[in-house]
C-alpha positions as CSV (number, residue, x, y, z in Angstrom):
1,X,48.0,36.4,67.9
2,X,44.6,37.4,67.3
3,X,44.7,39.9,69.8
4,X,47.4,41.9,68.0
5,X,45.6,42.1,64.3
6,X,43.1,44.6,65.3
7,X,45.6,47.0,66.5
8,X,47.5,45.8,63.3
9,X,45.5,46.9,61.3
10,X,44.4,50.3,62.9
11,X,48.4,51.0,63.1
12,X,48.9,50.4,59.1
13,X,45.5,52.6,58.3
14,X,47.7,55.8,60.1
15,X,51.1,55.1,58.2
16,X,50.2,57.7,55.1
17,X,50.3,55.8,51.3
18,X,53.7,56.0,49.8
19,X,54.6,58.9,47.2
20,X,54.3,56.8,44.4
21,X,50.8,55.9,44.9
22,X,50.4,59.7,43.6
23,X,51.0,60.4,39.7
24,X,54.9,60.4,38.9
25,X,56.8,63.7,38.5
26,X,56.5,65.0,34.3
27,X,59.5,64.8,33.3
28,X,59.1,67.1,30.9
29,X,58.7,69.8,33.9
30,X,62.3,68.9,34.5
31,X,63.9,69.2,31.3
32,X,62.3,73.1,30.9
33,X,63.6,73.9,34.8
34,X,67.0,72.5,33.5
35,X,66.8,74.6,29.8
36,X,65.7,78.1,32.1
37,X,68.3,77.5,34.9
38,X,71.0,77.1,32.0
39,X,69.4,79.6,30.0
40,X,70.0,76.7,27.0
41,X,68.3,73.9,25.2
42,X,68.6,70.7,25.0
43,X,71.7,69.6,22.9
44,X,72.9,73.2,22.7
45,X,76.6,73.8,24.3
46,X,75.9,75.1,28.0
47,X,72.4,73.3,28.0
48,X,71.4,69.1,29.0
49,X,73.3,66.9,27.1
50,X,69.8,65.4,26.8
51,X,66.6,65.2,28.1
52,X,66.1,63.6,31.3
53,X,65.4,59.8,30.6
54,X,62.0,58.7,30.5
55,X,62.3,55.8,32.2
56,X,62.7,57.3,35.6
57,X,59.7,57.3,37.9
58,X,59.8,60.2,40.5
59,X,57.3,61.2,43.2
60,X,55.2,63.7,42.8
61,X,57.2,66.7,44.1
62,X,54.7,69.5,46.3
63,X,57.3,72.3,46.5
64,X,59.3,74.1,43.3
65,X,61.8,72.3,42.4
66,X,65.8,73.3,43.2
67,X,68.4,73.6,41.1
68,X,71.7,73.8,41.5
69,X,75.3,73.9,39.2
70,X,76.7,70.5,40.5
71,X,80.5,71.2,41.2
72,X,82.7,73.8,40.1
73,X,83.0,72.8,36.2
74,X,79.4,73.4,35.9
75,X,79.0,70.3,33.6
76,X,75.8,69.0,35.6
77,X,73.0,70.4,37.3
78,X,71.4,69.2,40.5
79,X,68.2,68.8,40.3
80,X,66.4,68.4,43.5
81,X,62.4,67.6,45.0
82,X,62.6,69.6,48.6
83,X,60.2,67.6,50.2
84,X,60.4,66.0,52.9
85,X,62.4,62.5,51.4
86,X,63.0,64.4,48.1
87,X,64.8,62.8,45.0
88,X,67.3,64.0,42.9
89,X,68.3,63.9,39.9
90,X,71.7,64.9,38.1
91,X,71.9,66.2,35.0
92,X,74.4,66.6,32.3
93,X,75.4,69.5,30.7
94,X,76.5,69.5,26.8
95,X,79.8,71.3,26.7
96,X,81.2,73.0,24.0
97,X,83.5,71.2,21.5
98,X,87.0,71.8,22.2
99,X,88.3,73.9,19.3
100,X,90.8,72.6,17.3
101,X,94.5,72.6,18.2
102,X,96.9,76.2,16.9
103,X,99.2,76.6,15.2
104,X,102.7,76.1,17.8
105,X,103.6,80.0,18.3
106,X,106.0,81.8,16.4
107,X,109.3,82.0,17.6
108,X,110.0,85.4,19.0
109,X,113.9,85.1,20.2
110,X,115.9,82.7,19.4
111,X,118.9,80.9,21.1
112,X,121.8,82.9,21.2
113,X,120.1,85.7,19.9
114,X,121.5,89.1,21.6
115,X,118.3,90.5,23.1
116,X,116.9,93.8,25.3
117,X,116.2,93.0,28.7
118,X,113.9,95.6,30.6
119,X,112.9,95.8,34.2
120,X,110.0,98.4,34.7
121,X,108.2,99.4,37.6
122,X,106.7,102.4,38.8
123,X,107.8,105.0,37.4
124,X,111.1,103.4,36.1
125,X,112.6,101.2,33.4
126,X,115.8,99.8,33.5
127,X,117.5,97.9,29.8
128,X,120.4,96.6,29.5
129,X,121.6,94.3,26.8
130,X,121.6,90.4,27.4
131,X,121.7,87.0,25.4
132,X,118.7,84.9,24.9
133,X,119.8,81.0,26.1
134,X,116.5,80.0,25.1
135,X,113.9,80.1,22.7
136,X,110.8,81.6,22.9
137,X,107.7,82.8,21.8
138,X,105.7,86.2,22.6
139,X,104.6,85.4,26.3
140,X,107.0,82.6,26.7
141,X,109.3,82.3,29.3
142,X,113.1,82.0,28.9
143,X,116.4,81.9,30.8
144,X,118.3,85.0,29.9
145,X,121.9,86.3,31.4
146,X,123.2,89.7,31.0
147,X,126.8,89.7,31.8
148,X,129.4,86.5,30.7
149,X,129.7,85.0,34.0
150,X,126.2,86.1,35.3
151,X,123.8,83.5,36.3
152,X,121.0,83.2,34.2
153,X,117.6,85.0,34.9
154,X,113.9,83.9,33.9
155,X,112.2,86.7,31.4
156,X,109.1,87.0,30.1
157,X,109.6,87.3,25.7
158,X,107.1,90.7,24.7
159,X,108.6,90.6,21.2
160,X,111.4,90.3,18.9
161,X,114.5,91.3,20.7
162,X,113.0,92.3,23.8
163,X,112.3,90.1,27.3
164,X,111.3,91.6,30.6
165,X,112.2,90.8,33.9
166,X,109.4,90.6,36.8
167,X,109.6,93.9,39.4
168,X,109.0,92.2,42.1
């Protein structure tokens, strides 16, 4: 066994110190990478939700570091050390309070209401007249028929009295 210690010891004076024995990343170098990337501060809508906590304890990173939007939302950022056995980090974005509920839209055409109903495509329009056998706001979409015993057809509502039909 004492045979072995000398080479022991030469083998653990090759393996290099770990990262941490260098000073920890600034945290603070994160939180301005984050704000620039985002082109926000902290706490503002688009921007971290917060600054990185302080608590974390990350090597000391050589290269610049890499940022990245972290899934298709964008309501994180990856933040990444591209070393060689890197860290990363993720952090939140603050996103923008949802605004409050409208008003339910104004109802455009009523049941039963006798109504326009337009086809147009190019260089044509077609009207004829139809009943309305739903109701519907400006955009809506509604069942409509045209005839007595026609089977009723989907139109868009553009307003009062008037639906279109997709040219398709």
């Amino acid at each position: 066994m004492a045979a072995f210690r000398p080479a022991l010891v030469t083998a653990l004076m090759l393996v290099p110190l770990p990262a941490l024995a260098s000073p920890p990343t600034d945290l603070a170098v994160i939180d301005r990478a984050v704000a620039a990337f985002t082109g926000q501060q902290i706490g503002v809508p688009g921007g971290a939700a917060q600054p990185v906590d302080r608590r974390l304890r990350l090597a000391a990173c050589s290269a610049p570091l890499a940022l990245a939007w972290y899934g298709t939302a964008q309501t994180s950022v990856l933040v990444r050390c591209p070393d060689a056995g890197g860290w990363r980090v993720f952090v939140p974005v603050s996103v923008a309070r949802a605004a409050p509920p409208e008003a339910p839209a104004a109802i455009a055409v009523a049941r039963g209401e006798g109504v326009t109903v337009t086809v147009a495509g190019d260089g044509f329009t077609v009207s004829q007249p139809g009943e309305a056998l739903d109701a519907g706001a400006v955009g809506a979409w509604i069942r409509v028929r045209t005839a007595a015993k026609a089977d009723p057809l989907r139109a868009r509502v553009v307003r009062p009295g008037l639906v279109e039909l997709p040219a398709d």
